[in-house]
N, C-alpha and C positions, 0 to 999 in steps of 0.2 A: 530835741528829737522825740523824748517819748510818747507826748499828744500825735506827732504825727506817726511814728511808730504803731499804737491802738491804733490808730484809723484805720491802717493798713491792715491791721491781724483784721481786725474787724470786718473792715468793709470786702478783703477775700472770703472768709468764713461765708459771710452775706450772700454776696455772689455765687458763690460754688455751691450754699442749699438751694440759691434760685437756680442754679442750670441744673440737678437735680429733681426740681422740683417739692421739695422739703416744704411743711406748713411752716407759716409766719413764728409760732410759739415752739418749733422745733429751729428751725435758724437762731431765733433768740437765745436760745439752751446752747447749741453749738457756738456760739460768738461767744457769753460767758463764759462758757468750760476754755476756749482757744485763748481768753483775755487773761485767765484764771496762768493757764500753763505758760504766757508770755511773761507773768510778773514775779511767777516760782525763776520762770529762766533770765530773768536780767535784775532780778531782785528787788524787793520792795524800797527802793530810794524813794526818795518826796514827790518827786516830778514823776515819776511811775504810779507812783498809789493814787494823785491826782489824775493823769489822765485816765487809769484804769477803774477810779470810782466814777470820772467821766460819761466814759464809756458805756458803764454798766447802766448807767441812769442815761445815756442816750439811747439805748436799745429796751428798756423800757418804754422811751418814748415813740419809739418807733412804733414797739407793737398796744401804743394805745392812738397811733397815727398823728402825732405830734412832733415833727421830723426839724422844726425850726427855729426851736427855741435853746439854740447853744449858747446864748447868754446867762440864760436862766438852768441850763444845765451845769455850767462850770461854776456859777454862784452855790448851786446847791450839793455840787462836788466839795467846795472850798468849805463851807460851814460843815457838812459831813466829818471830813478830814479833821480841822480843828476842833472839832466837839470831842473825836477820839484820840486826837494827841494834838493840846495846845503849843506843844514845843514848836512847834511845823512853821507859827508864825514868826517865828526869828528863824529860820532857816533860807539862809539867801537861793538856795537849788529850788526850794517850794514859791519864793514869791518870785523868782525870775520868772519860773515855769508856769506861774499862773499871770503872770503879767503879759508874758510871749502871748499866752490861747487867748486873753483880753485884745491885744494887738490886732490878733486875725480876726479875729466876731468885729472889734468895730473899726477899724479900719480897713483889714487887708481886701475887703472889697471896693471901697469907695477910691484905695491908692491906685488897687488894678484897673477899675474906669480911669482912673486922671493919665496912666500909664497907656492904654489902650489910643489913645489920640495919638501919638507918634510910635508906639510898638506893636508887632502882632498881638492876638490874643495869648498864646500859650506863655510869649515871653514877659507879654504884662502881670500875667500870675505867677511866675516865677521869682520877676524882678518884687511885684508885691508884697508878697508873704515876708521876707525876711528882711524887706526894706520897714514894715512896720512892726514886727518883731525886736528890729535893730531899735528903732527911733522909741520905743515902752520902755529896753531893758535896760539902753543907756545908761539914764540916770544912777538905777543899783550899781550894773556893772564895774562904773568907775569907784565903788566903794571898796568892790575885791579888788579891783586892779587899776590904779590910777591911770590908766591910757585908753585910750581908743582907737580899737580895729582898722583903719580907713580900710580894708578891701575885705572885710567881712560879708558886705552884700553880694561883690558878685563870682566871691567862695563857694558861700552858700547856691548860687543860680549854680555854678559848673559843677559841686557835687552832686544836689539835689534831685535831679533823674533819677540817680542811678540805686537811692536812695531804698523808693517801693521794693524796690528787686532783693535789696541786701536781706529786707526783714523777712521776706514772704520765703527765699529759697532758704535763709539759714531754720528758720521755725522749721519750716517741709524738712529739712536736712536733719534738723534733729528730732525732728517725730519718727522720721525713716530711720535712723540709726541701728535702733536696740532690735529693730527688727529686719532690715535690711541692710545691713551695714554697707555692703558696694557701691548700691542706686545712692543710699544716704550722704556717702563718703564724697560723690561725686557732684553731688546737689548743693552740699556745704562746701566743696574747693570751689564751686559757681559763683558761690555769697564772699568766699574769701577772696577770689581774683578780682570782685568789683569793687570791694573795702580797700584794696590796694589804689583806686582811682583816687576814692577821698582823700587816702595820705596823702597821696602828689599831689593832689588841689591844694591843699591843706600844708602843706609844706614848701611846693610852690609859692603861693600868697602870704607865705609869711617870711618869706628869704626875700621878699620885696623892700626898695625904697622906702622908707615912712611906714613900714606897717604896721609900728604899732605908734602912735603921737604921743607923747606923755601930756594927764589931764590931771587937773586938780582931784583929790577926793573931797569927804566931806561933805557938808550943804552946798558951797559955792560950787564943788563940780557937779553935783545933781542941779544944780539949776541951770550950770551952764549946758550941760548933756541934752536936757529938759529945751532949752532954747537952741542949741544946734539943730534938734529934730523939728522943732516948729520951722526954722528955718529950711530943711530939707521936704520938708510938706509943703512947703510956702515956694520954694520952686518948683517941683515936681506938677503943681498944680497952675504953675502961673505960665511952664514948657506946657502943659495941655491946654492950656488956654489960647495959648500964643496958635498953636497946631491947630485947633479947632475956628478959631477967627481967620486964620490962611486959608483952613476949606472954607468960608464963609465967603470971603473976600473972592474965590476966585469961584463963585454960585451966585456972584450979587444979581446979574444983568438979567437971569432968570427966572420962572413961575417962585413964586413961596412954595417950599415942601410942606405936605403934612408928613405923619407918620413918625415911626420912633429912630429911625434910620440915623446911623452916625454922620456927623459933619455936616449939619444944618443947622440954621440958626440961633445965632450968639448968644443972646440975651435971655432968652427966653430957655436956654438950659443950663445958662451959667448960674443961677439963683440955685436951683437944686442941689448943685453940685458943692457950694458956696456952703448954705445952710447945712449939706452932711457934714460939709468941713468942720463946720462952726458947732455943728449939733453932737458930735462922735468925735471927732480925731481931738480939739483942743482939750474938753474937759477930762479925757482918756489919757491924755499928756502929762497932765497938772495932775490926775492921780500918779503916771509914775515917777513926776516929778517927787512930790509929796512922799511915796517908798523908797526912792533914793533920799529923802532928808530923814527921814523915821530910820532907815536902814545905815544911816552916816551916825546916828547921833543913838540908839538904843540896840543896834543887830550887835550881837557879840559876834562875828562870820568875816570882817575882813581879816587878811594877812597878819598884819601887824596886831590884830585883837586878840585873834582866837587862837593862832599856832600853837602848836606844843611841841612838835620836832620838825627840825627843818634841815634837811639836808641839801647844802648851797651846791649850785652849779657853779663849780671851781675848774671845769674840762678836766682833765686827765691824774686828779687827785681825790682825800678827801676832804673833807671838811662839815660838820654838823656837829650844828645848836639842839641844845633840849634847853626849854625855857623854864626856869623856876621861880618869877615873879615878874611884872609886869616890865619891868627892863630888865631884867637880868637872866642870866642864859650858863648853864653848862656847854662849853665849846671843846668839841673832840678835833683835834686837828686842825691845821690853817690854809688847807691847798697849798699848789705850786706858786701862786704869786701874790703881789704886796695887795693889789688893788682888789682882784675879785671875791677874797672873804671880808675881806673889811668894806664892801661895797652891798654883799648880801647882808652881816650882821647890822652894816646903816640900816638899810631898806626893813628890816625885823627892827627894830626900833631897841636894840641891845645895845645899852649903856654900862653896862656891868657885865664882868665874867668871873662868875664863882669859883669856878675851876676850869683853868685852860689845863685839858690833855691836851699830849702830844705823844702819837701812841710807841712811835720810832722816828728814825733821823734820817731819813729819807726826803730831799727837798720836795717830791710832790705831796708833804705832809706837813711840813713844817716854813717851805718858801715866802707862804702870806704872811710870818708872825706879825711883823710889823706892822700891818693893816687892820691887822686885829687886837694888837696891840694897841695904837692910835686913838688917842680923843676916850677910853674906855678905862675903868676902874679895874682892875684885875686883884683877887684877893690869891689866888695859889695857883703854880705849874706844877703839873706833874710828869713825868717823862718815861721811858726807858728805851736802851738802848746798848746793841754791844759791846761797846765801846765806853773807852771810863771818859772821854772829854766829851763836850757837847759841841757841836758842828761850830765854826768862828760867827757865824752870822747869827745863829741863836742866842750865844752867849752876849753878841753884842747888845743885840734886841732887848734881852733880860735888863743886864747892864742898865741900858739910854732907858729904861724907866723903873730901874729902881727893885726889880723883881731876881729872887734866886727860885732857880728850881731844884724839886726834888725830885728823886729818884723813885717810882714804886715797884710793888712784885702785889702779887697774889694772898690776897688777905687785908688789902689797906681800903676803907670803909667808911662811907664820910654820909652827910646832907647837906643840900642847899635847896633851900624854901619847900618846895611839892616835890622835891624827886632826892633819893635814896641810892647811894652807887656803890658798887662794890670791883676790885680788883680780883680778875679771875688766874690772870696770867701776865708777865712771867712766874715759874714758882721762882724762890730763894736759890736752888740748885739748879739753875736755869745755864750756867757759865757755858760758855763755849758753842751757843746757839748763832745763826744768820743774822744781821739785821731783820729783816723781814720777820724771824720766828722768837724776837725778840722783843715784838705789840706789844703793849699793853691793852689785854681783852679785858673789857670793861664794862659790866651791867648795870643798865639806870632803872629804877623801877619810879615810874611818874604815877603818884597819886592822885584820882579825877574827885569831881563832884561827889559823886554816888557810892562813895567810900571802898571802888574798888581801885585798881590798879593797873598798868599798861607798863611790859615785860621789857625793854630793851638788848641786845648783843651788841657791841659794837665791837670788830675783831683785828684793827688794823690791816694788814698784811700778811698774817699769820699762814703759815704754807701747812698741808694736811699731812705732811710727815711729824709735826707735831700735834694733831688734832687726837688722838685716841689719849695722849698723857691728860690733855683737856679735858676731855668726855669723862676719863676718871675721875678728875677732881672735878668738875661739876653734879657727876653723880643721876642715876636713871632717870628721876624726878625732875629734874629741871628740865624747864619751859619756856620761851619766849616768846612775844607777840609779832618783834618786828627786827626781822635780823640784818644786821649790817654787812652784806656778802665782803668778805675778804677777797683783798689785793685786787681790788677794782672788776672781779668774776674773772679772774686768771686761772687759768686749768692747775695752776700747780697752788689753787688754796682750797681746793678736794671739795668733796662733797657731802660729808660725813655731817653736818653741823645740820645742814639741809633736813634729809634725811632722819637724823637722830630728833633734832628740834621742834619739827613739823610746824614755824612759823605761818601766821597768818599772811605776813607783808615782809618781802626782801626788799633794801635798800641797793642800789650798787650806785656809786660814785663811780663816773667813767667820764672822759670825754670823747666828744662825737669824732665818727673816722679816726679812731686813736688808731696808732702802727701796730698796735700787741695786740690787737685781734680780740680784743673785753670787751665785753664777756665773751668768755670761751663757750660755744654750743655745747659741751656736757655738764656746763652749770645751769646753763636756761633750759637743757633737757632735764634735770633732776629738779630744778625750780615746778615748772611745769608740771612731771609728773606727782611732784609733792601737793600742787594744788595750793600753788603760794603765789598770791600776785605781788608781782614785779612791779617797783619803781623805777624807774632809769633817769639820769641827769642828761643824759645823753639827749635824750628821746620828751622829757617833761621840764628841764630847765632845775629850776631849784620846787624843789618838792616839799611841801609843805603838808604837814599831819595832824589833826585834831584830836583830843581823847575826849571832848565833853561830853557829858552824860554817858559814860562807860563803853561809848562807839569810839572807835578810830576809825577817823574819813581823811581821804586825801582833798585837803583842798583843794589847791589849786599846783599847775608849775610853770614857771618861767615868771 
């Protein structure tokens, strides 16, 4: 979305000095300065910096009256961009997003003519755009995610209107803000009421039959991706053809037309049409076939590659890996069932577990052991809990492979490979606490590349009548990156941690439509005003986290 995003700041900006009347080299200033304040507000990510160096060098061209070389614009965006940070080129956000703006220059015009033969105009552009979007990014995309979308195209047709509107009122809504806060207030609930449509498209199309097909990764599913889309071009064009020889057939008996007029004769515009095919769309394929094999065999960015913390979609429990070597994983927690963490730690390609926490004895914590257990090397358990036995089904688990657990508190201190853990809580003098206030809180500190570090909390269950004895012994100084909201954001695990911690990134493990009302609205109200973005299992699936090169990025969820 962000290329088409800049068009929009842009192409209003444009508009609004021409109804004005503003000179040529005065709208260019204003379009910069509006591109400028669009990339401060959504942030410099890959696919931003790109279309917004785009941009910048398309409004150049404009005011040297060069309006139609956006092949040669986005080339010269793309060597820009990697001259100033080579990293960009192993970044799967940067080549999807340059692969997508490659899609639309060379094909998405010649798919909207082939489209045009049996569709209106507006909806041949609509069906276009994201049909050849689809068929470029394929190839990579089954590298982050081995499946494929089937109703990704006609998502993107039913969100896509309403699109223009979200960027143009929210930008107007936040310029108005600081200075009109009411008109602003009202401008941006405009942009937020139409962002509710996408969700429903968007969540609609995806509670669909087959919506998502599972695909090979690797070379072989880039090439199979790479040959579905030839295939999808290869119809698309053979229904226009078929449409345009049915108006031909029923013109036979008549004068030859001249002129450029649609639905006349066969032959003599099937060659044109043929050679874009053969001239743009194939050798445009085979390049992103080609980035889905470079991207399978050299991108450190899929799932299985690059994660560093992943918190599984276990529904209404928790359950999160922090990875500290290429199979091996610290695992907090197992969810409520056998299959769904031992089906996420499959999929993470974790073959070892350094250290199984188990923060309390509560089945939506401890229900999956066996799953996680299964088929996996386990070197220590950790546990605690109010109680001096361990639940019958723990212990048998333990038992059927050979594992005893121990007991921790506050002060036990270990490593496995890149990451460093320490026990915050229980203290020793903990006796007579809740299950629930009986977690073990637990700090991972994962060491990246660039010889810095990435802060972990993970808090179990821990309810905020205990939180202040915590905050003591953690002491004024301590900080974390990415906190693991307790008791799934249940009102009674407070807010203090929030608050006191000022995280970058909240975890909550929750599941969807749960009964208990999680997260409770005065967690996501104190989230929120801390200026801490929100993960949800609920809402993203299993969440997956990068630390490479001293950034933490969300990859991907579900």
């Amino acid at each position: 979305m962000s290329g088409a995003n800049v068009s929009y700041v842009l192409g209003f900006v444009y508009l609004l000095g021409s109804a004005v009347r503003l000179p040529r080299w005065l709208k260019a200033a204003a379009g910069v300065a509006s591109l400028a304040g669009f990339v401060l507000l959504v942030r410099p990510e890959p696919s931003v910096l790109r279309a917004a160096v785009m941009g910048s060098i398309g409004v150049a061209a404009v005011l040297s009256g060069r309006r139609r070389a956006s092949l040669s614009f986005l080339a010269l965006a793309v060597l820009v961009l990697l001259v100033m940070d080579p990293w960009l080129a192993a970044n799967y956000s940067f080549i999807l997003s340059v692969l997508a703006t490659l899609s639309l220059v060379l094909l998405g015009p010649a798919c909207s003519r082939w489209l045009q033969r049996f569709l209106p105009v507006p909806l041949a552009h609509a069906v276009a755009m994201p049909t050849a979007a689809q068929v470029f990014c394929a190839p990579v995309i089954v590298q982050l995610q081995p499946e494929l979308a089937l109703y990704s195209i006609p998502a993107n047709v039913a969100a896509g209107p309403v699109v223009p509107f979200i960027t143009i009122t929210g930008m107007v809504g936040t310029a108005l803000l600081p200075l009109l806060p009411g008109p602003g207030t009202v401008v941006l609930h405009a942009a937020g009421w139409m962002t509710l449509w996408v969700a429903a498209v968007a969540r609609w199309f995806s509670e669909l039959p087959l919506a998502a097909v599972p695909w090979a990764g690797g070379p072989v599913g880039a090439a199979g991706a790479a040959a579905g889309g030839l295939a999808l071009l290869w119809g698309i064009r053979r229904m226009a053809a078929d449409s345009r020889s049915g108006t031909d057939r029923g013109t036979e008996a008549g004068p030859p037309e001249t002129g450029t007029g649609r639905g006349h004769s066969g032959s003599g515009a099937r060659g044109p049409i043929l050679r874009l095919a053969c001239g743009t769309a194939v050798p445009a394929l085979l390049l992103g076939a080609v980035a889905g094999l470079v991207a399978s065999l050299l991108v450190p960015g899929s799932p299985r590659q690059s994660w560093d913390v992943a918190a599984c979609d276990v529904g209404q429990g928790d359950g999160v890996a922090v990875r500290t070597g290429e199979r091996s994983a610290i695992v907090v927690d197992a969810g409520p069932e056998t299959d769904m963490m031992g089906r996420c730690l499959d999929g993470l390609g974790v073959e070892r577990i350094d250290v199984l926490v188990l923060t309390h004895m509560h089945l939506d914590h401890y229900g999956g052991i066996d799953g996680v257990l299964a088929g996996r090397q386990t070197e220590r358990v950790l546990y605690s809990s109010a109680k001096e036995a361990l639940p019958e089904a723990v212990h048998a688990s333990l038992q059927a492979h050979g594992l005893a657990a121990e007991r921790a508190s506050a002060g036990l201190t270990g490593s496995s490979g890149a990451a460093d853990w320490t026990v915050h809580w229980p203290a020793e003098d903990s006796a007579g606490l809740s299950e629930n206030d009986s977690s073990l809180v637990v700090e991972i500190k994962l060491r990246v590349d660039t010889g810095g570090e990435v802060r972990m909390l993970l808090t179990g269950d821990l309810e905020q009548e205990q939180l202040p004895r915590l905050t003591r012994y953690l002491g004024p100084e301590f900080t974390v990156d990415v906190l693991k909201i307790s008791h799934h954001g249940a009102r009674n695990g407070g807010t203090a941690l929030i608050t006191d911690l000022q995280p970058a990134a909240a975890l909550i493990s929750v599941g969807a439509e749960n009964d208990y009302g999680h997260p409770a609205a005065e967690i996501l109200s104190a989230l929120r005003a801390a200026g801490v973005q929100v993960l949800r299992t609920d809402q993203l699936g299993t969440v997956l986290l990068d630390a490479d090169h001293g950034r933490l990025s969300v990859l991907t969820g579900r």
